[in-house]
Every structure is written in C-alpha cells, then in structure tokens.
N, C-alpha and C positions, 0 to 999 in steps of 0.2 A: 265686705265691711263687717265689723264684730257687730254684733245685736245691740248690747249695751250705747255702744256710738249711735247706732241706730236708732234707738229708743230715744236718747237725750235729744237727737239732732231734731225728731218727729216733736218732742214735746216742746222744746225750744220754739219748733215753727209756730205750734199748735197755741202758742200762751201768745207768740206776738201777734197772731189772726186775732184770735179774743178779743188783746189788747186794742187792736186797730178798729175791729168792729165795733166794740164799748165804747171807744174816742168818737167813730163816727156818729152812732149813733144819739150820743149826748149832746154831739153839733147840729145838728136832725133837730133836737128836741127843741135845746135854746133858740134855737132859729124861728120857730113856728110858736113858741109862746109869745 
C-alpha cells in the first residue's frame, strides 16, 4: 500500500475515534448533570 493511502486511511480513522469519543463523552456529561 502507497504511504500517502496510508497516511489518509490512519488519519480518517484517527478523526472518527476523536469524533466518537467527544460524542460519547458529552453523553457522559449531559447525563450526570
């Protein structure tokens, strides 16, 4: 697999982890106030 491919595919994953952890955790938060 070319690097570049590589690169995007890792960052791609890496922003929609973020994504998921920030959504959960703001569920987390509204829940408990």
């Amino acid at each position: 697999m070319p690097d570049p491919v590589r690169w995007s595919l890792l960052r791609k994953w890496h922003a929609a982890r973020q994504h998921y952890v920030g959504s959960s955790h703001r569920t987390k938060k509204s829940n408990s106030l």
